[in-house]
N, C-alpha and C positions, 0 to 999 in steps of 0.2 A: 446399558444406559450410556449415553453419550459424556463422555468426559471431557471433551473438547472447550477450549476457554472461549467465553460469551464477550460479545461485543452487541453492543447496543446504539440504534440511531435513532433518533429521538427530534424528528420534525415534521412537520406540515405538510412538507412538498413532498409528494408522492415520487413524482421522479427524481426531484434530487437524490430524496433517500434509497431509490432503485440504485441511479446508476453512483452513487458511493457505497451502497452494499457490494458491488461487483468489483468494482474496484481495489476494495476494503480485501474480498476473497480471491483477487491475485496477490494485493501485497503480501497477506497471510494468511497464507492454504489453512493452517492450523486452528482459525478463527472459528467461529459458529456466529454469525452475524445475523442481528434480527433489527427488525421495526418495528416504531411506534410511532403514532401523530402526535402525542403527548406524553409523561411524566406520567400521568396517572394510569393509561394504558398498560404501563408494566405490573404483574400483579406482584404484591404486596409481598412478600418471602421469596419472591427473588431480586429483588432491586439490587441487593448487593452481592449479586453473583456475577456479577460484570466486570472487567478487569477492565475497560475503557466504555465511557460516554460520547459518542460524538453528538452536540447536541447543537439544534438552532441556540443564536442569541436571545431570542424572544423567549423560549423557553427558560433557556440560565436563568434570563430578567425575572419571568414569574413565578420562577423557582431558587431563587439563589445562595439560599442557606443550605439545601439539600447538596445542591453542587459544590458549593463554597467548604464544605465540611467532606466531599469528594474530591478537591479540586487536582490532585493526582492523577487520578483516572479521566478527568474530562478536557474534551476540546472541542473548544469553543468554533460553529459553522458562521465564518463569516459571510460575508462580499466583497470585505476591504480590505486592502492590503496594508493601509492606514494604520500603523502602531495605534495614534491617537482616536481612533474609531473602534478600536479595541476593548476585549473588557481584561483589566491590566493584573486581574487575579489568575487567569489561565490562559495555558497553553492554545492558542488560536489557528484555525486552518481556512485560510480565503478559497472558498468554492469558484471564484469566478475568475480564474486562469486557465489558461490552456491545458488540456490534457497533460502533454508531458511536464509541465510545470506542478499542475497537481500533485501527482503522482510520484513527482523529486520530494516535494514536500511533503508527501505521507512517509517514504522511505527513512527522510531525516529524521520523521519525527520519532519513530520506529526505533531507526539507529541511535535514537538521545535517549529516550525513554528506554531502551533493552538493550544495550550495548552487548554486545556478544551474546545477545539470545536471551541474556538476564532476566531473571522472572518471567522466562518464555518456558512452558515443557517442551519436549524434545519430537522432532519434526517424525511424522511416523516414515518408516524406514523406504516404503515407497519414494516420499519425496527426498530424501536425502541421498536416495542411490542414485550413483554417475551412471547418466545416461547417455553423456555424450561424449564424445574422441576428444584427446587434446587438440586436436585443430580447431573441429567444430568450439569449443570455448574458449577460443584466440577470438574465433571468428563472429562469436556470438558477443564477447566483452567489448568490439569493435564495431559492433553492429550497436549495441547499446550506450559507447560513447557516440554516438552520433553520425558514423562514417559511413558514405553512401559504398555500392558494391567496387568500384574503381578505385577508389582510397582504399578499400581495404586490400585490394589484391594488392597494390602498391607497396601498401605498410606491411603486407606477409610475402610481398617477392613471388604471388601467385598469380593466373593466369583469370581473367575475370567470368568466365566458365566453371571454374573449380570453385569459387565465391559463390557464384550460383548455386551449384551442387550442392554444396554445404548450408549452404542457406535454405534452402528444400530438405536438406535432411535433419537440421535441427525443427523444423518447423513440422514434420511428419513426427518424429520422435516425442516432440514439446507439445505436441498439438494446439500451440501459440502462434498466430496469425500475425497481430501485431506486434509493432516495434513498440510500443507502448509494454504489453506483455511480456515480452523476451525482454525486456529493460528491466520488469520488474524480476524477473523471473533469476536473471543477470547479477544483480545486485543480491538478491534476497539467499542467492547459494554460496556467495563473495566469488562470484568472478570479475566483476567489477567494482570498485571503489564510488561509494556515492558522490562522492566532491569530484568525479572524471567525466560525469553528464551531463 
Protein backbone atom coordinates (compact mmCIF):
# COMPACT_ATOMS: atom_id res chain seq x y z
CA UNK A 1 0.00 0.00 0.00
CA UNK A 2 1.23 3.26 -0.70
CA UNK A 3 2.01 5.35 2.20
CA UNK A 4 3.14 8.30 0.47
CA UNK A 5 1.45 11.75 1.81
CA UNK A 6 -1.67 13.01 -0.54
CA UNK A 7 -2.07 16.23 -2.06
CA UNK A 8 -5.17 17.27 -3.58
CA UNK A 9 -6.11 19.89 -6.42
CA UNK A 10 -9.26 20.75 -6.63
CA UNK A 11 -10.41 22.91 -9.81
CA UNK A 12 -12.03 23.16 -13.22
CA UNK A 13 -9.27 23.76 -15.46
CA UNK A 14 -8.12 20.77 -16.71
CA UNK A 15 -4.79 22.01 -17.61
CA UNK A 16 -4.15 24.21 -14.93
CA UNK A 17 -4.56 21.38 -12.65
CA UNK A 18 -2.11 19.23 -15.17
CA UNK A 19 0.51 21.51 -15.32
CA UNK A 20 0.53 22.34 -11.25
CA UNK A 21 0.18 18.54 -10.61
CA UNK A 22 3.81 18.40 -12.22
CA UNK A 23 5.00 20.97 -10.92
CA UNK A 24 3.62 20.20 -7.37
CA UNK A 25 5.80 16.50 -8.19
CA UNK A 26 9.26 18.40 -8.79
CA UNK A 27 8.75 20.45 -5.73
CA UNK A 28 7.83 17.33 -3.80
CA UNK A 29 8.98 14.00 -5.18
CA UNK A 30 7.47 12.58 -1.84
CA UNK A 31 3.95 13.82 -2.68
CA UNK A 32 1.26 11.53 -4.31
CA UNK A 33 -0.72 14.33 -6.02
CA UNK A 34 -4.30 13.77 -7.44
CA UNK A 35 -7.29 15.79 -9.10
CA UNK A 36 -10.42 16.69 -8.89
CA UNK A 37 -12.98 19.28 -10.92
CA UNK A 38 -14.71 19.54 -7.60
CA UNK A 39 -14.99 19.11 -3.71
CA UNK A 40 -17.44 16.58 -4.12
CA UNK A 41 -15.42 14.51 -6.45
CA UNK A 42 -13.16 13.32 -3.62
CA UNK A 43 -14.80 10.32 -2.00
CA UNK A 44 -16.18 10.75 1.14
CA UNK A 45 -13.44 8.70 3.73
CA UNK A 46 -10.80 10.12 2.23
CA UNK A 47 -11.22 13.83 2.40
CA UNK A 48 -9.10 14.25 5.19
CA UNK A 49 -6.22 12.20 4.29
CA UNK A 50 -4.75 15.14 2.55
CA UNK A 51 -2.09 16.97 4.23
CA UNK A 52 -2.69 20.05 1.61
CA UNK A 53 -5.73 21.51 -0.60
CA UNK A 54 -4.59 23.48 -3.49
CA UNK A 55 -7.88 24.66 -4.40
CA UNK A 56 -9.69 27.29 -7.11
CA UNK A 57 -11.34 30.42 -5.30
CA UNK A 58 -14.71 29.52 -6.68
CA UNK A 59 -14.45 26.48 -5.09
CA UNK A 60 -13.25 27.77 -1.36
CA UNK A 61 -16.34 30.34 -2.12
CA UNK A 62 -18.95 27.32 -2.50
CA UNK A 63 -17.43 25.55 -0.10
CA UNK A 64 -16.05 27.63 2.55
CA UNK A 65 -16.73 26.29 6.01
CA UNK A 66 -15.29 22.80 4.76
CA UNK A 67 -11.91 24.84 3.98
CA UNK A 68 -12.39 27.46 6.55
CA UNK A 69 -12.38 24.59 9.31
CA UNK A 70 -9.02 23.13 7.02
CA UNK A 71 -7.68 26.37 6.61
CA UNK A 72 -4.00 24.92 7.37
CA UNK A 73 -3.88 22.68 4.83
CA UNK A 74 -5.46 24.89 2.05
CA UNK A 75 -4.19 27.28 -0.62
CA UNK A 76 -6.03 29.26 -2.02
CA UNK A 77 -5.52 29.32 -6.52
CA UNK A 78 -5.56 32.63 -7.42
CA UNK A 79 -4.86 35.06 -10.54
CA UNK A 80 -4.06 38.03 -8.43
CA UNK A 81 -1.38 38.99 -7.00
CA UNK A 82 -3.67 41.55 -5.25
CA UNK A 83 -3.58 41.14 -1.24
CA UNK A 84 -7.07 42.93 -1.51
CA UNK A 85 -8.50 40.38 -4.22
CA UNK A 86 -7.57 37.84 -1.97
CA UNK A 87 -9.42 35.64 0.41
CA UNK A 88 -7.83 37.09 3.62
CA UNK A 89 -8.53 33.64 5.66
CA UNK A 90 -5.80 31.53 3.72
CA UNK A 91 -2.59 31.16 2.55
CA UNK A 92 -2.98 32.18 -1.28
CA UNK A 93 -0.86 31.11 -4.54
CA UNK A 94 -1.35 33.50 -7.92
CA UNK A 95 -1.22 31.00 -10.93
CA UNK A 96 -0.60 33.77 -13.27
CA UNK A 97 3.14 34.46 -13.09
CA UNK A 98 5.93 33.31 -14.76
CA UNK A 99 7.30 29.92 -14.31
CA UNK A 100 10.21 30.67 -12.36
CA UNK A 101 8.14 33.01 -10.16
CA UNK A 102 5.75 30.22 -9.56
CA UNK A 103 7.72 27.90 -8.62
CA UNK A 104 9.93 30.55 -5.91
CA UNK A 105 6.55 30.73 -4.49
CA UNK A 106 5.67 27.15 -4.04
CA UNK A 107 9.32 26.55 -2.60
CA UNK A 108 8.52 29.53 0.08
CA UNK A 109 5.49 28.39 0.66
CA UNK A 110 6.93 24.89 1.40
CA UNK A 111 9.71 26.40 3.35
CA UNK A 112 6.98 28.37 5.74
CA UNK A 113 4.76 25.80 6.13
CA UNK A 114 7.69 22.63 6.77
CA UNK A 115 10.68 24.35 7.89
CA UNK A 116 13.34 21.76 7.97
CA UNK A 117 11.18 19.07 6.47
CA UNK A 118 8.64 19.57 9.71
CA UNK A 119 5.72 17.35 9.45
CA UNK A 120 7.31 16.06 6.22
CA UNK A 121 8.24 11.98 6.35
CA UNK A 122 11.61 11.29 5.41
CA UNK A 123 12.62 11.61 1.63
CA UNK A 124 13.01 7.80 0.57
CA UNK A 125 16.90 7.12 0.51
CA UNK A 126 16.99 7.17 -3.37
CA UNK A 127 16.29 10.88 -3.47
CA UNK A 128 18.43 11.91 -0.58
CA UNK A 129 21.53 10.05 -1.85
CA UNK A 130 24.53 12.50 -3.20
CA UNK A 131 24.54 12.05 -6.72
CA UNK A 132 26.59 14.73 -7.51
CA UNK A 133 30.50 15.85 -7.10
CA UNK A 134 31.14 18.89 -5.09
CA UNK A 135 31.72 20.87 -8.08
CA UNK A 136 28.82 19.87 -9.89
CA UNK A 137 26.76 21.50 -6.77
CA UNK A 138 28.73 24.84 -6.74
CA UNK A 139 27.81 24.51 -10.15
CA UNK A 140 24.30 23.58 -10.05
CA UNK A 141 23.48 26.22 -6.82
CA UNK A 142 24.91 28.80 -9.42
CA UNK A 143 23.04 27.64 -12.14
CA UNK A 144 19.92 28.08 -9.98
CA UNK A 145 20.80 31.50 -8.64
CA UNK A 146 20.30 32.70 -11.88
CA UNK A 147 23.89 32.70 -13.52
CA UNK A 148 24.32 32.14 -17.16
CA UNK A 149 27.48 29.47 -18.28
CA UNK A 150 30.19 32.68 -18.49
CA UNK A 151 29.32 34.03 -14.88
CA UNK A 152 29.69 31.00 -13.55
CA UNK A 153 32.96 30.02 -14.98
CA UNK A 154 33.90 33.40 -13.78
CA UNK A 155 32.45 33.18 -10.12
CA UNK A 156 34.27 29.37 -9.97
CA UNK A 157 37.78 30.69 -11.90
CA UNK A 158 36.92 27.85 -14.48
CA UNK A 159 37.13 27.63 -18.03
CA UNK A 160 33.59 27.88 -19.88
CA UNK A 161 34.00 24.37 -21.46
CA UNK A 162 34.30 22.65 -17.96
CA UNK A 163 30.66 24.68 -17.14
CA UNK A 164 29.62 22.93 -20.04
CA UNK A 165 30.79 19.55 -18.98
CA UNK A 166 29.37 19.85 -15.69
CA UNK A 167 26.24 21.13 -16.87
CA UNK A 168 25.79 17.94 -19.17
CA UNK A 169 26.74 15.80 -16.43
CA UNK A 170 24.36 17.01 -13.85
CA UNK A 171 21.62 17.06 -16.36
CA UNK A 172 22.44 13.13 -17.43
CA UNK A 173 22.77 12.32 -13.62
CA UNK A 174 19.37 14.63 -12.61
CA UNK A 175 17.65 13.57 -15.64
CA UNK A 176 16.32 17.54 -15.29
CA UNK A 177 16.30 19.36 -18.50
CA UNK A 178 15.24 22.51 -17.04
CA UNK A 179 16.47 25.44 -15.24
CA UNK A 180 13.28 25.54 -13.82
CA UNK A 181 13.90 21.87 -12.39
CA UNK A 182 17.44 21.80 -11.27
CA UNK A 183 16.10 25.19 -9.36
CA UNK A 184 13.73 23.14 -7.73
CA UNK A 185 15.72 20.27 -7.38
CA UNK A 186 18.64 22.92 -5.96
CA UNK A 187 16.76 24.31 -3.26
CA UNK A 188 14.56 21.28 -2.29
CA UNK A 189 18.29 19.17 -1.17
CA UNK A 190 19.58 22.82 0.30
CA UNK A 191 22.05 23.57 -2.13
CA UNK A 192 20.64 26.72 -2.43
CA UNK A 193 18.97 29.22 -0.29
CA UNK A 194 15.45 30.22 -1.44
CA UNK A 195 15.82 34.00 -0.66
CA UNK A 196 19.31 33.59 -3.42
CA UNK A 197 16.80 33.20 -6.54
Amino acid sequence: MDRRPKIAIIDSNTLAMMGLKQILQNVMPIMDVHNFRTLEDIPTNDVDTYVHYFVATNVVLQNRSFFLDRRRKTIVLTLSNDPNSQLKDFHCLCLNVPEEQLIRNLLMLEQHGHPHGEHFPDMPKALKAKILSDREIEVLALIAQGLINKEIADHLNISMTTVITHRKNIIEKLGLKTVSALTIYAVTHGYVDINKI
